[in-house]
Each structure stands twice: as structure tokens, then as C-alpha cells.
C-alpha positions as CSV (number, residue, x, y, z in Angstrom):
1,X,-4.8,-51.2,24.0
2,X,-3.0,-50.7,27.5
3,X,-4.3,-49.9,30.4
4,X,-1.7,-46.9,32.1
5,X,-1.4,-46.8,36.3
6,X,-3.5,-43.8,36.0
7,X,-6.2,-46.1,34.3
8,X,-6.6,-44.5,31.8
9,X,-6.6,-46.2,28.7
10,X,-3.8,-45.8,25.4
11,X,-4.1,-47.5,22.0
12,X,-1.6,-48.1,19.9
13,X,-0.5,-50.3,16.4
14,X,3.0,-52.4,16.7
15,X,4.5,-55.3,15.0
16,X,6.0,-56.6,18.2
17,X,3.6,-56.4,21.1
18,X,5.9,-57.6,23.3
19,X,8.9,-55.3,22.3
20,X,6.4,-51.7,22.5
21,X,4.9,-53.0,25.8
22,X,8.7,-53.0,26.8
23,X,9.4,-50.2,25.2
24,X,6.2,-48.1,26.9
25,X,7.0,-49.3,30.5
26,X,11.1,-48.4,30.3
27,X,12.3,-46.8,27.3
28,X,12.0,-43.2,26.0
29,X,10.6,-45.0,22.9
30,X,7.8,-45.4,24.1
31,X,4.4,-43.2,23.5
32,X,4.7,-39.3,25.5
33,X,1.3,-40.3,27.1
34,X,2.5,-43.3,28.5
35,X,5.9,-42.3,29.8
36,X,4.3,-40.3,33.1
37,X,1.8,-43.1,32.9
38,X,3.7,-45.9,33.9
39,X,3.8,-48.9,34.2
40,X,0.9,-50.0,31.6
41,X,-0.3,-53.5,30.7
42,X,-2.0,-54.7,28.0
43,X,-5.8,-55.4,28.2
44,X,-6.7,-56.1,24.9
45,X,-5.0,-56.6,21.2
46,X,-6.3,-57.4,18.0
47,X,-4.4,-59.0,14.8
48,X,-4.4,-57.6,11.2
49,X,-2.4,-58.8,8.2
50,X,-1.3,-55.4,7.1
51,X,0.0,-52.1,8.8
52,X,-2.8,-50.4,6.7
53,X,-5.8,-52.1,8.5
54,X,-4.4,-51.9,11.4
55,X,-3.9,-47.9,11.3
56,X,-7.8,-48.4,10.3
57,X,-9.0,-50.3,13.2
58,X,-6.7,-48.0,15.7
59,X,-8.2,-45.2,14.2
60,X,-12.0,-46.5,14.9
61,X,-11.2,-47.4,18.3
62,X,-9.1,-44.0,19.4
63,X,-11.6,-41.7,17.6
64,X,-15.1,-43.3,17.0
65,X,-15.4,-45.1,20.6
66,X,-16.1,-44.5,23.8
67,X,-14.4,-45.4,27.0
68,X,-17.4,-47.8,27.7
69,X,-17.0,-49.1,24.4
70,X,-13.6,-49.7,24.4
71,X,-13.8,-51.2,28.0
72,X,-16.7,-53.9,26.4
73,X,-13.9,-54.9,24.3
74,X,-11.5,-55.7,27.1
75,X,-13.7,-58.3,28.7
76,X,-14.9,-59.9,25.5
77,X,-14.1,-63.3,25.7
């Protein structure tokens, strides 16, 4: 999940984090939200072993939480 200048908050999957971070702060690969949103910076990240539960878990936390929620997740230890 990154955090754009506008605060707002964008979530994402990727298999480099590093690479899409890059990507979302200078390329025109990165996401049309973040591109007039610049620069972001990641707050929080999880790890899954597959592409498939990933796309799962990005799904719950884009569509099933709430911008409290999903700000209790960036300060979890």
C-alpha cells in the first residue's frame, strides 16, 4: 500500500516492490491514480507465495476495508 502526496492511500500487488514503487513515482507504467498523485511511498506491504493470494488479500484490503482499517495496518508493528 502507498501512501500518494495527496494522502490518499493506493494498493497494489507486484513482484518487485522496489521496481513498481519506481515505476509509480517516474514512469508512465505506473498506476493512472498515482501518476497525478506523485510522489508515493510505501507504508505498508505484505508477502504471499503466489500471485493468486495476493490478488485475494489486495482484493480484501481495496474493497472490504476502510480507510481506518487500512491505516491500523500501517502502524502495526
Amino acid at each position: 500500500m502507498v501512501q500518494c502526496a495527496d494522502e490518499t492511500l493506493y494498493t497494489g500487488i507486484a513482484t518487485e516492490l522496489e521496481r513498481r514503487i519506481e515505476e509509480h513515482n517516474s514512469s508512465e507504467k505506473g498506476a493512472k491514480y498515482t501518476r497525478v498523485r506523485r510522489p508515493v511511498k510505501l507504508v505498508y506491504c505484505e508477502t504471499y507465495p503466489d500471485r493468486s493470494s495476493a490478488s485475494k488479500r489486495e482484493y480484501e484490503i481495496k474493497k472490504k476495508m476502510s480507510r481506518a482499517e487500512k491505516l491500523k495496518l500501517m502502524i502495526k508493528p
